[in-house]
C-alpha positions in Angstrom: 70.7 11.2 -95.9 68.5 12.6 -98.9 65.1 14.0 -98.0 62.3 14.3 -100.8 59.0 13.5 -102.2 60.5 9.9 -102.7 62.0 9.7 -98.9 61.0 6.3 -97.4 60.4 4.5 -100.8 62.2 1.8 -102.6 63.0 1.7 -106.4 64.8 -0.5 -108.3 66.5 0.2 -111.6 67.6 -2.1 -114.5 70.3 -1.3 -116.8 71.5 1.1 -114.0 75.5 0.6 -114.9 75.2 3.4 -117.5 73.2 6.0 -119.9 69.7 6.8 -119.1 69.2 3.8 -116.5 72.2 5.4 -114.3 70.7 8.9 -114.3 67.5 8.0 -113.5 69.2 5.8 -110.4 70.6 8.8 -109.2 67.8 11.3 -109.9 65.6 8.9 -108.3 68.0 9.2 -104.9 68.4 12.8 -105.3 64.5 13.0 -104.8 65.0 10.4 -101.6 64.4 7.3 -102.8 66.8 4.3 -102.1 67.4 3.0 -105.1 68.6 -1.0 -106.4 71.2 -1.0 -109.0 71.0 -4.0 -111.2 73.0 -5.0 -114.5 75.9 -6.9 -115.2 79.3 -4.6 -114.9 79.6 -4.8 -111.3 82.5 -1.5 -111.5 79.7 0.2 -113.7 77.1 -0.2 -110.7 79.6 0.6 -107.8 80.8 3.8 -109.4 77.0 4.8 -110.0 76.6 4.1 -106.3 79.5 5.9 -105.3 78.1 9.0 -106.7 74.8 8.3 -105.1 77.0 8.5 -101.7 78.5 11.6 -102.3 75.3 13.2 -103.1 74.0 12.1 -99.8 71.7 9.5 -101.3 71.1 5.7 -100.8 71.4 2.8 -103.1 72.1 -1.0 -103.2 74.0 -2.8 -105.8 72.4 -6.0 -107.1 74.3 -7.4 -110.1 72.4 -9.7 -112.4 72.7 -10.8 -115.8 69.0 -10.8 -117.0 70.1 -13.4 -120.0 71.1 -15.4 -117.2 68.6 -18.6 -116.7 67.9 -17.7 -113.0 68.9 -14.4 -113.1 65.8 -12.7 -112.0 64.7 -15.1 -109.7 67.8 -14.3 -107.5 67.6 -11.1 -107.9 64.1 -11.1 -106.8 65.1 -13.4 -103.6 67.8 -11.1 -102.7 65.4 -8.1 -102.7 62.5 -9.8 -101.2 64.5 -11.1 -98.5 65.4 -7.8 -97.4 62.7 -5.2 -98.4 58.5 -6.1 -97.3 57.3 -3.8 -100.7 59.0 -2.1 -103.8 57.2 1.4 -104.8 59.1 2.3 -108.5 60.7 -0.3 -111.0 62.6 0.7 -114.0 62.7 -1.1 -116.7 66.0 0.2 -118.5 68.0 -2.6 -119.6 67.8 -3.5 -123.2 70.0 -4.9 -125.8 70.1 -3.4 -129.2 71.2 -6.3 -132.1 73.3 -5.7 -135.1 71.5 -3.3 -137.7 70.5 -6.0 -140.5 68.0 -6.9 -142.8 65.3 -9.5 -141.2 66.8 -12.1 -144.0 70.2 -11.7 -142.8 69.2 -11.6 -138.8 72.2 -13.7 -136.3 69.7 -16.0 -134.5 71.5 -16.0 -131.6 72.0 -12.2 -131.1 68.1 -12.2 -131.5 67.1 -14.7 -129.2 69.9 -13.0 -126.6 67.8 -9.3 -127.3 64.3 -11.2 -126.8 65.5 -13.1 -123.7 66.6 -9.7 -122.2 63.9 -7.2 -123.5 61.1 -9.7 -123.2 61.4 -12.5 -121.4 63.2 -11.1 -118.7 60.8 -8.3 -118.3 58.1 -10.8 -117.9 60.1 -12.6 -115.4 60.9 -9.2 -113.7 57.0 -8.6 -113.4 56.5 -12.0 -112.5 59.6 -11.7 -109.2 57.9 -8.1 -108.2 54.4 -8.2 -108.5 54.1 -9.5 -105.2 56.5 -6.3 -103.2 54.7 -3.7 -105.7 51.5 -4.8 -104.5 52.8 -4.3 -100.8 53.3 -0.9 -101.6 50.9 2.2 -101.0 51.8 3.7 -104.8 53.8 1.1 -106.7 54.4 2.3 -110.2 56.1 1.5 -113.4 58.5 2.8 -116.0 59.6 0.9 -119.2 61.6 2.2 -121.6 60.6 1.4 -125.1 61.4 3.0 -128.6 59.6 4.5 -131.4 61.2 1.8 -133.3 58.0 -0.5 -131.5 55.1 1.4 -133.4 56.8 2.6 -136.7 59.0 0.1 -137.7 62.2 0.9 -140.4 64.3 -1.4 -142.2 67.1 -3.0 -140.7 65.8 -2.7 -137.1 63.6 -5.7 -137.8 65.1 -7.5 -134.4 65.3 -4.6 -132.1 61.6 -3.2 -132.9 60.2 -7.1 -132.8 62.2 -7.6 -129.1 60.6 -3.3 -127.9 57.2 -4.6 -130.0 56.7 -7.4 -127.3 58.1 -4.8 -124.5 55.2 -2.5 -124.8 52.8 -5.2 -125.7 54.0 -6.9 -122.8 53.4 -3.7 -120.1 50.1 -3.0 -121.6 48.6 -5.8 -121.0 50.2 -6.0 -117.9 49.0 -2.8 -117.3 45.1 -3.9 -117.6 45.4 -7.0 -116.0 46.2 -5.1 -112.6 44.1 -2.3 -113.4 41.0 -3.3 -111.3 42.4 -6.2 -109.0 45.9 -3.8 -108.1 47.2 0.3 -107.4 49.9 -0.3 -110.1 50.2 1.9 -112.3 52.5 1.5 -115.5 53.7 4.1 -117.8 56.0 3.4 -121.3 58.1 6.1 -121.8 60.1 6.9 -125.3 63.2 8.6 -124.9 63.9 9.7 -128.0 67.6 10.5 -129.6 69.1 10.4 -126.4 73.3 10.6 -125.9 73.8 6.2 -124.9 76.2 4.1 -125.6 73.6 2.0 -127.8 72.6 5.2 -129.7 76.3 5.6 -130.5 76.3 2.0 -132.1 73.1 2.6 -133.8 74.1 6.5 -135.5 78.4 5.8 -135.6 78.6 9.0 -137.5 76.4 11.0 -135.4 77.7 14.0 -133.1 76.9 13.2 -129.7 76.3 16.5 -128.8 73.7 16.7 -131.0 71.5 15.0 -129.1 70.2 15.6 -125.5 71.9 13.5 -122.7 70.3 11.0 -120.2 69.8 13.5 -117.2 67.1 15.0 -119.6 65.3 11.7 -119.8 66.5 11.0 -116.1 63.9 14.3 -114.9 60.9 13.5 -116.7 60.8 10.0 -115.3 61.4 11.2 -112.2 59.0 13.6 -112.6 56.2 11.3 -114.0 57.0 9.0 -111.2 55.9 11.6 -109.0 52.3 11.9 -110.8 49.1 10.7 -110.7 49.2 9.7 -114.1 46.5 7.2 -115.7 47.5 3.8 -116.4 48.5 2.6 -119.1 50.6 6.1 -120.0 52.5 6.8 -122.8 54.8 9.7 -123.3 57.9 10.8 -125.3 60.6 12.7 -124.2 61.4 15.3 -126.7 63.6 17.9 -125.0 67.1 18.9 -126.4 69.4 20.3 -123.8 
């Protein structure tokens, strides 16, 4: 078993199948945590878990569609049922929409990319609230994009969906402020080597742009701080 400044503590991680949510799972049980794997490709997950293993760390698999109607309330039953508090969440999982003009938007592709990177983040704070509170240093991470605060045509529905995110967390954020220990922290990757910056820059040369270990550290690392609530940050490093 892993031993480090996380040993003992619980985090779970959204959007852990792949990119940065997968690095940070397994940076997270490098530094001793025992980390929740959710998202939808179950192979994904259990080959992210399998690595965990070999590396001596610990992690559970929890699949979950967060589109899904009840998707986060089972997810928060299964966890609940089996853990008393949660110390680190990771919000991760997004969905990034076709690259359009707001005229020419799909309605259903947006309402799918609010329903995950909005109204299931609410949901998720809604499900975990209650373990975070349990916990002696509950934090969280959410992953947003610059896209949120300087908005650029043809990203009308992703920056609208992040927008909400960070609105979302902030408020959170103060709401628990004086009546909670959680702390919350919104955290910009930046170009970062993902499947969904792929689909975003086609053209682009992936090595070009620093991979998800990079941004996998320094939320590792900021988990591990005393930082004030709400933080924001951006991670600029290019491996």
């Amino acid at each position: 078993m892993t031993t480090g400044p996380f040993s003992g503590q619980l985090a779970l991680v959204t959007g852990a199948s792949r990119g940065i949510g997968a690095a940070t799972a397994e940076a997270l049980a490098r530094a001793g945590a025992h980390v929740v794997l959710t998202g939808r490709d179950v192979k994904a997950l259990e080959a992210v878990e399998e690595r965990i293993f070999a590396a001596g760390g610990a992690a559970t698999i929890a699949p979950v569609d967060l589109a899904e109607a009840d998707g986060v309330a089972r997810l928060g039953a299964a966890i609940s049922g089996r853990w008393q508090a949660l110390d680190m969440l990771v919000l991760s999982a997004a969905i990034l929409p076709e690259l359009t003009s707001v005229t020419d938007i799909d309605p259903r592709a947006f309402n799918k990319a609010l329903t995950v990177n909005v109204l299931a983040t609410q949901a998720l704070l809604t499900a975990f609230t209650p373990l975070l509170k349990a916990s002696a240093d509950p934090r969280i991470v959410g992953l947003t994009s610059s896209a949120a605060t300087r908005p650029r045509a043809y990203w009308g529905a992703y920056a609208a969906s992040k927008a909400a995110f960070e609105v979302l967390l902030d408020c959170f954020a103060q709401e628990v402020r004086n009546t909670a220990r959680i702390r919350v922290a919104l955290v910009n990757p930046g170009a970062t080597r993902t499947e969904m910056r792929a689909k975003a820059y086609p053209g682009e040369d992936p090595a070009s742009v620093k991979p998800p270990e990079v941004v996998a550290e320094r939320i590792v690392g900021l988990l591990g701080e005393q930082f004030a609530s709400p933080h924001r940050e951006s991670v600029n490093a290019v491996s």
